[in-house]
ZAMARGU-4260 file (C-alpha; in steps of 0.2 Angstrom, whole numbers, plus 5000, padded with zeros to 4 digits):
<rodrens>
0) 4900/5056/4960 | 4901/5068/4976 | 4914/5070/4985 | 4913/5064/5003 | 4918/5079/5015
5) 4934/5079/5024 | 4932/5075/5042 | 4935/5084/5056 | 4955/5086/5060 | 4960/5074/5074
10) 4970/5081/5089 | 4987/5072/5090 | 4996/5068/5103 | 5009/5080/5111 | 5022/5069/5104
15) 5025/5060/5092 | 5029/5041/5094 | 5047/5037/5087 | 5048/5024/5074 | 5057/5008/5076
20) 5063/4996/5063 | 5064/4977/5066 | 5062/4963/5055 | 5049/4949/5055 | 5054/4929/5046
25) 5041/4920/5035 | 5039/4902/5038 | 5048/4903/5021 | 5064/4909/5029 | 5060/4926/5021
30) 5065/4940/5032 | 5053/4955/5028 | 5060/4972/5037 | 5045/4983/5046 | 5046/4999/5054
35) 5035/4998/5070 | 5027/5014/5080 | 5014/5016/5093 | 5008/5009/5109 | 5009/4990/5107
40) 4994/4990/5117 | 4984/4998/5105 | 4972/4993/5092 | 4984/4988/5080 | 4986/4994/5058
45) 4996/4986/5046 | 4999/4996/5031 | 5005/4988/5017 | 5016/4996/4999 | 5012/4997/4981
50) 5023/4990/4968 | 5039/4995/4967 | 5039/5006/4983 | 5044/5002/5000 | 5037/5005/5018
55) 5046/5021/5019 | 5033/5027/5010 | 5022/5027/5023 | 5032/5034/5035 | 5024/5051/5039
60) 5007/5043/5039 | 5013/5031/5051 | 5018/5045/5062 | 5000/5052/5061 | 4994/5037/5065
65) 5005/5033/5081 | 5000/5051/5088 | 4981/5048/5085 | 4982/5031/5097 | 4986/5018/5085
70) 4998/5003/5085 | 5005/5004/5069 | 5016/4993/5057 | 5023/4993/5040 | 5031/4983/5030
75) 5045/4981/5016 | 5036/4968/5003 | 5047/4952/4999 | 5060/4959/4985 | 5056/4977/4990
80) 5064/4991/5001 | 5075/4980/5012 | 5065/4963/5012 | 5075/4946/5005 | 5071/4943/4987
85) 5064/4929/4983 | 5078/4916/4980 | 5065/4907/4967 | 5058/4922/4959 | 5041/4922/4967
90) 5034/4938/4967 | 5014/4931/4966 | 4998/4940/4973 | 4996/4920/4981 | 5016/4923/4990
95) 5014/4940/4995 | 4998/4936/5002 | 5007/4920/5013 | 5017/4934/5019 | 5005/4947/5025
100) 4994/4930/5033 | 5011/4927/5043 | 5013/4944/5049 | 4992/4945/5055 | 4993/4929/5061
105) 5007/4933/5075 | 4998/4947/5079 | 4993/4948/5098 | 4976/4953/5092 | 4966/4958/5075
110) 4971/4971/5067 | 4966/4983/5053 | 4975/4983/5035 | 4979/4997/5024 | 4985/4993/5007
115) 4990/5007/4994 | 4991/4999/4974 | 4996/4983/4972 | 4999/4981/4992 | 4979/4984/4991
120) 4978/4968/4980 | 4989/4957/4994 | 4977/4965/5006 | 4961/4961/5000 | 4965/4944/4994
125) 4972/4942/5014 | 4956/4949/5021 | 4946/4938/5012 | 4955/4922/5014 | 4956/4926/5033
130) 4938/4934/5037 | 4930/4945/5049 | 4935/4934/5065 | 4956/4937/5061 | 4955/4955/5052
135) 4945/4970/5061 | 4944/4983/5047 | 4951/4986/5029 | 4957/5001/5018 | 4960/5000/5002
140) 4972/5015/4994 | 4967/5017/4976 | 4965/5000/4973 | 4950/4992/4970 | 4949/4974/4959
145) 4946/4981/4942 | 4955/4995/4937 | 4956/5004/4923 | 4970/4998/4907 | 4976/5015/4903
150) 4982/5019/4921 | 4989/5000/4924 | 4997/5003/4907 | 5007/5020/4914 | 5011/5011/4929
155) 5016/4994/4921 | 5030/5004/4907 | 5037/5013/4922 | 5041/4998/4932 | 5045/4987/4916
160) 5057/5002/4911 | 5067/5002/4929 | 5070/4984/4925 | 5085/4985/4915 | 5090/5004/4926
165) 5096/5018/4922 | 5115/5027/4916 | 5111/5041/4932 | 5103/5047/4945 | 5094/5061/4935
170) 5089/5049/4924 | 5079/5039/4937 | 5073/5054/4945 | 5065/5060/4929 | 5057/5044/4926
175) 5050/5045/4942 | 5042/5061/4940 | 5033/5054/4927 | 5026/5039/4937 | 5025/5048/4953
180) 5014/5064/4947 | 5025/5076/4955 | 5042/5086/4953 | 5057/5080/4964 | 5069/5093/4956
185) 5087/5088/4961 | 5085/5084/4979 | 5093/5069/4976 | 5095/5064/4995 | 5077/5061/4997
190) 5080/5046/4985 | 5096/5040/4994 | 5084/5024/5003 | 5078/5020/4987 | 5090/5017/4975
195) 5105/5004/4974 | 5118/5004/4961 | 5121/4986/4953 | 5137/4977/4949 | 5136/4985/4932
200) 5136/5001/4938 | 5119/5005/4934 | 5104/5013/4945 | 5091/5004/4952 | 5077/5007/4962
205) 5077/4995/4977 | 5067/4980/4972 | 5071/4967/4962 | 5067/4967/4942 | 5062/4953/4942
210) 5043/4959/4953 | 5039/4968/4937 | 5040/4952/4925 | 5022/4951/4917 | 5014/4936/4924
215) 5016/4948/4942 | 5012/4962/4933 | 4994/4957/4925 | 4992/4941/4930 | 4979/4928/4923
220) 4960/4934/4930 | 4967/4945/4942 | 4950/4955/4939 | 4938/4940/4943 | 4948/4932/4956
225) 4950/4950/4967 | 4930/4953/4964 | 4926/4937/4969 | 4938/4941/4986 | 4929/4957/4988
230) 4911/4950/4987 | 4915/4938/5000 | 4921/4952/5013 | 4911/4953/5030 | 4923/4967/5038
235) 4919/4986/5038 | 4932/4993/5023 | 4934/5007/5014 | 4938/5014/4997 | 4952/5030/4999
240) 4953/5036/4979 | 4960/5052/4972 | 4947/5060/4960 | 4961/5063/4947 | 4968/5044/4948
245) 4969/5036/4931 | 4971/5019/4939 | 4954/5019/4949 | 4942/5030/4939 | 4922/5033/4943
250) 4918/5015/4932 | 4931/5004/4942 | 4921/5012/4961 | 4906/5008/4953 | 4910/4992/4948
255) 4919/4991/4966 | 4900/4995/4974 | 4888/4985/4965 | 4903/4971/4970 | 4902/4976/4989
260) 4888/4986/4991 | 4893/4989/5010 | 4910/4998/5005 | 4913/5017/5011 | 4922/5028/4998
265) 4934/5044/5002 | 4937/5054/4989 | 4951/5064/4991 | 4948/5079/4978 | 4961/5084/4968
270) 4970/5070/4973 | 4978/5056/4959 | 4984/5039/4962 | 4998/5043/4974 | 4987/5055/4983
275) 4992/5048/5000 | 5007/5056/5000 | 5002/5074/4990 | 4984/5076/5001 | 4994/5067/5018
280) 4985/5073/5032 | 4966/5072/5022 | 4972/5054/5019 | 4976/5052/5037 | 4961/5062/5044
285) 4949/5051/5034 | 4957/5034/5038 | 4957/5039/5057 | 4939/5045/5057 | 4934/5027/5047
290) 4945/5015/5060 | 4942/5024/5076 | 4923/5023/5071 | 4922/5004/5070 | 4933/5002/5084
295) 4921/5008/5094 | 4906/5000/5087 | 4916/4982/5087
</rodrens>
């Protein structure tokens, strides 16, 4: 498949909007922490984790976006970053997905999604369950609703093996370099948001073990239930995928477009599933052009 080209860079703002961090109650009693940038006034984007991650991770993107004009939001999934866990263990596609419908819903207007992974599953099943007339745009980060088994393998032994954590923070820096696709080298600091140590005095990543238990992990027709979401989607979205991705390979965007034959597809060349953060601003540039475009046609 060709590669789309990269857009034309988008000028930023002579300042970058400072991020603010708050927190946001479910009607569960859950409270999910966010980080919050931008104009309020702005056409508002909600971008949303992957499994095991945090919304720090989308914290220099957020920055990008805030300087391009956007109203910007991100959250800690429940159990993640520094979200409540779940008291009962619910770590479901159906309870993430109440979440996200809480957050869109006090909204003072429609906003856009961007979900990376598994927070690309809680957005496209919120996108769908809530239509066109509540969600203006989506984007979906290397997620689409099949994906190929080898890379959801990969992903799935990595988180499974954080469960139990580790004697050391080389330990889970190593392990992360495998999962991540990148070298972090002993700049441990950079990991100092995203660990915890346990009462044991193990190392854990920040979320709790039990998200990765195996009816979250694969759960039962994840596949048909997400393309039947897809198929049902009336708002612009668009498919941002790293040509090198083992998760979302050139069968699973296929598959994705014969599902929703109106879908756009970025590829980001080079780029593997985390390409967000290793090709940053050809991410931002292309999520940009794609929302500022149906903006203005909305």
């Amino acid at each position: 498949m060709a590669a789309a080209k990269t857009p034309p860079p988008h000028p930023e703002l002579p300042d970058v909007p400072p991020i603010v961090s708050a927190h946001f109650t479910t009607p569960e009693g859950l409270r999910l922490a966010t980080d919050i940038a931008g104009d309020p006034w702005r056409p508002r984007v909600i971008f949303v984790h992957g499994g095991g991650q945090s919304r720090r991770s989308w914290r220099s993107a957020l920055q990008r976006m805030a300087a391009a004009g956007f109203s910007v939001v991100s959250l800690d999934l429940r159990g993640h970053g520094e979200s409540d866990w779940a008291e009962d263990g619910d770590y479901s596609l159906e309870a993430h997905t109440r979440d996200l419908t809480a957050i869109v819903r006090a909204m003072p207007s429609r906003p856009s999604i961007v979900g990376a992974s598994l927070g690309g599953r809680v957005a496209l099943q919120t996108a769908a369950a809530l239509g066109a007339e509540s969600i203006r745009s989506l984007v979906l980060v290397d997620s689409t609703p099949r994906m190929n088994a080898a890379g959801l393998e990969r992903v799935s032994n990595f988180l499974r093996a954080s469960m139990v954590g580790f004697d050391s923070i080389e330990e889970a820096t190593r392990t992360l370099e495998t999962y991540a696709e990148r070298e972090i080298g002993h700049n441990y600091f950079r990991l100092s948001h995203s660990i915890r140590t346990g009462a044991d005095g193990r190392i854990y990543w920040r979320w709790d073990p039990k998200a990765a238990l195996d009816r979250y992990l694969s759960p039962d027709a994840i596949e048909e239930r997400l393309s039947a979401a897809a198929a049902s989607l009336t708002m612009p979205t668009l498919l941002v995928r790293g040509t090198l991705s083992d998760l979302v390979t050139d069968d699973c965007v296929a598959d994705f477009r014969h599902t929703l034959p109106t879908t756009e597809v970025f590829d980001i060349v080079g780029g593997g599933h985390l390409m967000k953060t290793q090709r940053l601003e050809v991410f931002c540039d292309a999520t940009i052009d794609f929302l500022k475009r149906h903006e203005e046609a909305a």
